[in-house]
C-alpha positions in Angstrom: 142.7 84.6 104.7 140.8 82.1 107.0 142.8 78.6 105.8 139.8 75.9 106.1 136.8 75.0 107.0 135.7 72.2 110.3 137.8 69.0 109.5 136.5 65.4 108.9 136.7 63.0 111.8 137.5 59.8 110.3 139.7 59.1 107.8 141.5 56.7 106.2 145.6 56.6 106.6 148.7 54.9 106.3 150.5 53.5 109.3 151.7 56.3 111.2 155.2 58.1 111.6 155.6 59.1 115.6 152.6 60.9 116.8 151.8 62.4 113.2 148.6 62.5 111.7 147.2 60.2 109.1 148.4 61.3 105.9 148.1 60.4 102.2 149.5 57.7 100.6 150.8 59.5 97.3 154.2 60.7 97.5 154.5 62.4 94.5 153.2 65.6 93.0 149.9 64.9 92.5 147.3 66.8 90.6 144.5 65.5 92.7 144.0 66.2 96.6 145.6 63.4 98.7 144.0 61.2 99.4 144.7 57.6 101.3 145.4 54.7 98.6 142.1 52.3 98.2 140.1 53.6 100.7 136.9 55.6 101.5 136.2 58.9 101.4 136.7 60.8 105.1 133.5 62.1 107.2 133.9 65.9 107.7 136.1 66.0 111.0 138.8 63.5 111.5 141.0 65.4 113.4 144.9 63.7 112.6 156.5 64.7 113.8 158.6 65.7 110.7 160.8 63.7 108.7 164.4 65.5 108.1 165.1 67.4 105.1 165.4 65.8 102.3 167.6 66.7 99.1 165.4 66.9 95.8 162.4 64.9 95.3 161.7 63.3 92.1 158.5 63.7 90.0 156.6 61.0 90.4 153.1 59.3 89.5 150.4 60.4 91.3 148.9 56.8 93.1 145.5 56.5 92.1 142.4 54.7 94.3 142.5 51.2 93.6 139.1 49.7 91.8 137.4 47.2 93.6 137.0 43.9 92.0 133.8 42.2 92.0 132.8 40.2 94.9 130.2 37.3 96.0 126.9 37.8 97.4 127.1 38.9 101.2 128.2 36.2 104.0 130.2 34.4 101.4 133.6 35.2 101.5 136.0 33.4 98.6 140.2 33.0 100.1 142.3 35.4 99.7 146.0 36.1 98.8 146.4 39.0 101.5 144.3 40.6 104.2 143.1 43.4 102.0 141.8 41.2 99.8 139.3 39.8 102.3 138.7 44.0 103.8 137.6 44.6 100.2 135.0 41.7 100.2 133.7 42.1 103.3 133.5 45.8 102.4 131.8 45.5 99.0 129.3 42.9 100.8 125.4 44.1 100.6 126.0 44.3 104.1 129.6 44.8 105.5 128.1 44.2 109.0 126.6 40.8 108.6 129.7 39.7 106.0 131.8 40.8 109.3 129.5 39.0 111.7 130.0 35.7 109.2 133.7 36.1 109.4 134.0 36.4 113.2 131.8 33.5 113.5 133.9 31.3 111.9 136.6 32.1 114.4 136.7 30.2 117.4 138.4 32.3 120.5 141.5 34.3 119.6 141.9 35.7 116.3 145.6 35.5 114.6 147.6 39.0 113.7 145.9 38.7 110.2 142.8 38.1 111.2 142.5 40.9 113.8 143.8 43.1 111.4 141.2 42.2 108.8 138.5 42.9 111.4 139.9 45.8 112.5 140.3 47.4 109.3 136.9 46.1 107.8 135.2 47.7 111.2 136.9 51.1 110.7 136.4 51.3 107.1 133.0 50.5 107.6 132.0 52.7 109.7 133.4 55.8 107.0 130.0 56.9 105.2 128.4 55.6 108.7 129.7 58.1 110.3 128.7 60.6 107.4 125.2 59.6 107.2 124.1 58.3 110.3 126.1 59.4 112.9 124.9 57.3 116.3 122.1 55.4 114.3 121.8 52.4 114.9 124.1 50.7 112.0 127.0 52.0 114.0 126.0 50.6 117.2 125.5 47.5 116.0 129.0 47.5 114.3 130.8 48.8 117.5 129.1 46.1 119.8 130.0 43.0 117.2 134.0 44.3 117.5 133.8 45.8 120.9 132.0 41.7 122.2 135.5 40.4 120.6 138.1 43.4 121.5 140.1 41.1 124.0 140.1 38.5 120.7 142.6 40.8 119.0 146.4 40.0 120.0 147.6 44.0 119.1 144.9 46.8 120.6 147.3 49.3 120.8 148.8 49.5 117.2 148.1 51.5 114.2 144.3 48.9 112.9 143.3 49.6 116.8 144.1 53.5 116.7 142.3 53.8 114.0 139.2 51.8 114.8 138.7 53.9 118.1 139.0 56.9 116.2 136.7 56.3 114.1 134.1 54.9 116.2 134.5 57.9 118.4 133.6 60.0 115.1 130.5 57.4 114.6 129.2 56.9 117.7 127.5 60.1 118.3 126.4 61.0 121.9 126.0 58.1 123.4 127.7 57.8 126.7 127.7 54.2 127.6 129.5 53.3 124.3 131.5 56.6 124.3 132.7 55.5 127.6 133.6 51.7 127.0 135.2 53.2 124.2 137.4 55.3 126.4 138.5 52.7 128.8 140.3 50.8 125.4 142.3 54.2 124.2 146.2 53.3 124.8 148.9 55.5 126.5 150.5 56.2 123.1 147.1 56.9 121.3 147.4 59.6 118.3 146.7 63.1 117.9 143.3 62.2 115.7 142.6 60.1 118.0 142.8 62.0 121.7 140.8 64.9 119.3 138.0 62.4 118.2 138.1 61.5 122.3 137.4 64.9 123.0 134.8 65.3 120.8 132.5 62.8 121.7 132.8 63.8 124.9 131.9 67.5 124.0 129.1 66.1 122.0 127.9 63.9 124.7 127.5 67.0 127.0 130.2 65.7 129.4 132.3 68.9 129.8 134.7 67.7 132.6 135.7 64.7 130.6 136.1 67.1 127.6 138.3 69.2 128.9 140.9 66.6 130.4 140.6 65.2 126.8 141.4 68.8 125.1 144.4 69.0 127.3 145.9 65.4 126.4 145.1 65.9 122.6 146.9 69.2 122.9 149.8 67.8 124.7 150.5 65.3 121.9 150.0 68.0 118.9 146.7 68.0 118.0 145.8 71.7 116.4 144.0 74.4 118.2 142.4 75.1 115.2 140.4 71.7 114.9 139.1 72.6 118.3 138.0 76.5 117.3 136.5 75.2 114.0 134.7 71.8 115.0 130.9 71.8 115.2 131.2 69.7 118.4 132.8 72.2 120.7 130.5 75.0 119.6 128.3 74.8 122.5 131.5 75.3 124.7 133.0 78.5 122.4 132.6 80.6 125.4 133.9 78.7 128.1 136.7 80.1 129.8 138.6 76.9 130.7 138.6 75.6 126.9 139.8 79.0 125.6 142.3 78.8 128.1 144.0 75.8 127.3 144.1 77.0 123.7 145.3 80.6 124.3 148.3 78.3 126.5 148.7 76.0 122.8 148.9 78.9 120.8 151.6 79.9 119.2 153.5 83.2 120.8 153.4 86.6 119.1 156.4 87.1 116.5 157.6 91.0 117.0 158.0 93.1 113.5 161.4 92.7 112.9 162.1 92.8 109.0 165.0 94.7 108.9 167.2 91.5 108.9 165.9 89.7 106.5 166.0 92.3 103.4 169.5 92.1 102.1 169.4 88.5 101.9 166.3 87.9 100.3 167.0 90.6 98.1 169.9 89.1 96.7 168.1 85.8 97.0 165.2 86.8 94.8 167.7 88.9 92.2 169.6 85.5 91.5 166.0 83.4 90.9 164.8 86.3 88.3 168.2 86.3 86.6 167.8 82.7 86.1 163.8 82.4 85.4 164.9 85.2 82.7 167.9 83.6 81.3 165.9 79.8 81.4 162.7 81.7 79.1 160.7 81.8 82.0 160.2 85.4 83.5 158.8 85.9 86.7 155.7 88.2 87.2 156.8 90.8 90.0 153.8 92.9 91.9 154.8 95.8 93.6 155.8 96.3 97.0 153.4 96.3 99.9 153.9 98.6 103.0 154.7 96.6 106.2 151.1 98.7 107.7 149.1 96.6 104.7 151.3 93.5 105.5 150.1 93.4 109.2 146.3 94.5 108.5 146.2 91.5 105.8 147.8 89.2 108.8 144.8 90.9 111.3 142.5 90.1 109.0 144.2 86.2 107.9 144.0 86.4 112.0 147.3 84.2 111.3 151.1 85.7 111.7 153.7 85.6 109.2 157.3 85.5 109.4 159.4 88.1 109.5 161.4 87.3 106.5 158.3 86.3 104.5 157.2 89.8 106.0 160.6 91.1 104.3 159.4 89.2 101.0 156.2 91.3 100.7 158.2 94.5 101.1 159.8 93.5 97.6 157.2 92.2 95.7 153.7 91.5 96.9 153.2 87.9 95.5 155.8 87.3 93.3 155.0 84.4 90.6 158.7 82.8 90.3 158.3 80.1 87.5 155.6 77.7 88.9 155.6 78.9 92.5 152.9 81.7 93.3 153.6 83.7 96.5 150.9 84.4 98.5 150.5 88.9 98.9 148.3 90.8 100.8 145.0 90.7 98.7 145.6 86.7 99.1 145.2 86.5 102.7 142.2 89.0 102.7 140.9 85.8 101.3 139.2 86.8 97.7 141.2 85.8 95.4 141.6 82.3 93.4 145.3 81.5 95.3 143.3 82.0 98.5 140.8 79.2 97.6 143.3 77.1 96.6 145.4 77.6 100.2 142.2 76.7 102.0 141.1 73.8 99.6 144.3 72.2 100.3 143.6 73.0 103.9 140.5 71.2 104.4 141.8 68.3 103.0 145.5 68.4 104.3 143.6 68.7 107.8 142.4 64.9 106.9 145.2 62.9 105.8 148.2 65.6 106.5 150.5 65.2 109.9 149.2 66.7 113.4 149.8 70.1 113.6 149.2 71.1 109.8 145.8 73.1 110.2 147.8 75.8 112.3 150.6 76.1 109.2 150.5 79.6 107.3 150.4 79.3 103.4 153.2 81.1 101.7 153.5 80.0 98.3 152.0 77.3 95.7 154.1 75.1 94.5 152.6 74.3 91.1 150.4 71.5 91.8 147.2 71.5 93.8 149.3 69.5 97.0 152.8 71.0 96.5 152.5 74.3 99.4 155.7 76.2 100.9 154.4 76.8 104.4 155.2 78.3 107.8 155.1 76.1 110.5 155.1 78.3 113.8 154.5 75.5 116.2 157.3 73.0 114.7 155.1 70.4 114.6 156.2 69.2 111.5 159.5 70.8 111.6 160.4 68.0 114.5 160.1 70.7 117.4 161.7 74.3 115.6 159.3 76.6 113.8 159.7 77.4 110.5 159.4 77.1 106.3 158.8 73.5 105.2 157.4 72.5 101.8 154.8 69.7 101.4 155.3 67.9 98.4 152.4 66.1 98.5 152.5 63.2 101.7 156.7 64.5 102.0 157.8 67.5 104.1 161.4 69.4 103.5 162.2 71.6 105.9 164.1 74.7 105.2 166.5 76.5 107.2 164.8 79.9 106.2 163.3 81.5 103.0 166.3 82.7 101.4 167.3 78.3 101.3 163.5 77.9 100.2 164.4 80.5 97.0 167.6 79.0 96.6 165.7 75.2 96.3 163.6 76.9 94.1 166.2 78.1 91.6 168.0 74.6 91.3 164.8 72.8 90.6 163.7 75.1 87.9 167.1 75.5 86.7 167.3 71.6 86.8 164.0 70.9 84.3 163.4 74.1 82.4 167.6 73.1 81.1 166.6 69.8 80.6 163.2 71.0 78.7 
């Protein structure tokens, strides 16, 4: 089952955790894709290290995209109680660039913490559904120069409102190498995953294949995906070449040898104690029948993915159990036609957004009954903290799992814990 398609660029995030990628705000078990909290749609491409394991998480309500109140005509901006306040005006202005302009005019020489980060969000904000519509016109120049004539204005470049500005002007900016390159000169030591991939590709864009490359290699060092680079539009003109595939084939992860034998015992008993207590509870669990290991690895060839042994192991039992709400992925699933399968890769492209570095080369498992909750293998250990291995997304929050027979175990507590309490 091929997991998404090309990821956005740009997108809006929360201040980040480490080197992770921007993620979504909502920590709770949403039943809408996440999505960052009052902000703007992503551009398709934003390209963006694990928390420890935690012990249950709660059910919680989903946070929902603020509304916008209404503002005044554009240049005039009314005070504020906060910084966002003033984003949102400027933002909702007829247009943001002149309302932006106004603002900086008002301020003579350096700008205070506040104020820069008004700017700095406003500008990357803006430049959203600019970089969606008219990637390199001339709205987006004109944006970059008025923030790029008053960078040195801005007491923190390096932080989180100056990542994320970069990276999305990177997205925006289209081929143009002057910009791309004064750009360049402003990305700090410590920059982001989505932001050394949105580095590398305006440079692939621009045609500038050296520059490209070293950028590749630093994105890659710092976790971006090796899948944002196969799938992207903008390295399509350099599919073939032998030093990009190279430094992916070196980022991949390695091969995982058929080893199942292992794992049956315990996941046998594992899986015999969840359908005891799905059966006792009034909630039976749908069981397929077993898959050969030869269908196991042709579904995997096909997925051009690798699954774990012990999820391997799983198959042998039941091809795609459905345990209470979670719905194991089988064979059919990652052939890709079947409704699970859309779902995996709909949660894909949009975990590939707002989700942490690394995510877009995780292997769907399971569903875990709402449209963000996935039981996934990690094989890089990106999210993990630096081991591969299962971790469920709850949404924005990742639990790690020592293995899949602790997974199946989690699993029977929680549904032991609300279908007793139903």
């Amino acid at each position: 089952m091929a997991k998404a398609p090309a990821r956005a660029k740009a997108k809006p995030a929360k201040p980040r955790r480490g080197t992770a990628k921007a993620r979504p705000t909502a920590k709770s078990r949403s039943k809408s894709p996440p999505k960052p909290t009052a902000k703007p749609a992503a551009k398709p491409k934003a390209k963006s290290p694990a928390k420890p394991a935690r012990a249950k998480p709660a059910r919680r309500p989903a946070t929902r995209r603020a509304s916008r109140a209404s503002v005044p005509a554009p240049h005039v901006l009314l005070p504020s109680s906060s910084p966002t306040g003033t984003v949102v005006q400027i933002l909702d202005a007829e247009r943001p660039v002149d309302a932006l302009r106004a603002f900086l005019d008002a301020i003579a020489g350096p700008t205070t913490p506040d104020q820069g980060q008004i700017v700095l969000g406003a500008a990357q904000l803006a430049l959203l559904p600019l970089t969606h519509e008219h990637r390199g016109g001339s709205e987006v120049m004109e944006l970059l120069d008025l923030v790029l004539a008053r960078w040195t204005d801005f007491p923190d470049r390096n932080g989180f409102h100056a990542q994320e500005l970069l990276r999305n002007a990177f997205a925006a900016v289209g081929g143009d190498r002057e910009r791309i390159a004064k750009l360049a000169a402003l990305v700090p030591i410590d920059a982001t995953p989505e932001l050394r991939f949105n580095v590398a590709s305006a440079f692939a864009l621009a045609g500038q294949r050296d520059a490209m490359l070293r950028a590749v290699a630093a994105a890659l060092a710092v976790g971006a995906s090796t899948n944002q680079f196969i799938r992207d539009p903008d390295f399509a003109e350099y599919t073939d070449d032998p030093e990009l595939r190279g430094l992916l084939l070196r980022a991949t992860a390695p091969a995982i040898p058929v080893d199942t034998t292992p794992h049956l015992a315990p996941l046998r008993a594992a899986l015999d104690s969840v359908i005891e207590t799905l059966e006792q509870l009034g909630a039976p669990p749908t069981l397929a029948a077993p898959a050969s290991l030869d269908a196991i690895l042709a579904a995997e060839q096909v997925a051009k993915l690798q699954l774990p042994n012990e999820y391997r192991a799983l198959l042998t039992l039941s091809d795609g159990p459905k345990l209470w709400e979670y719905r194991f992925l089988g064979t059919a699933d990652y052939h890709g036609s079947t409704d699970l399968a859309d779902q995996a890769r709909s949660y894909f492209e949009i975990a590939g957004r707002y989700g942490p570095a690394g995510i877009d080369d995780c292997v769907p498992l399971a569903n875990c009954g709402q449209p963000n909750d996935w039981l996934l293998y990690d094989p890089h250990g990106r999210i993990r903290g630096g081991q591969p291995g299962i971790v469920m997304m709850l949404n924005a929050d990742e639990q790690a799992f020592e293995g899949l027979v602790a997974a199946l175990e989690y699993l029977e507590s929680i549904a032991r814990d609300v279908l007793e309490t139903n």
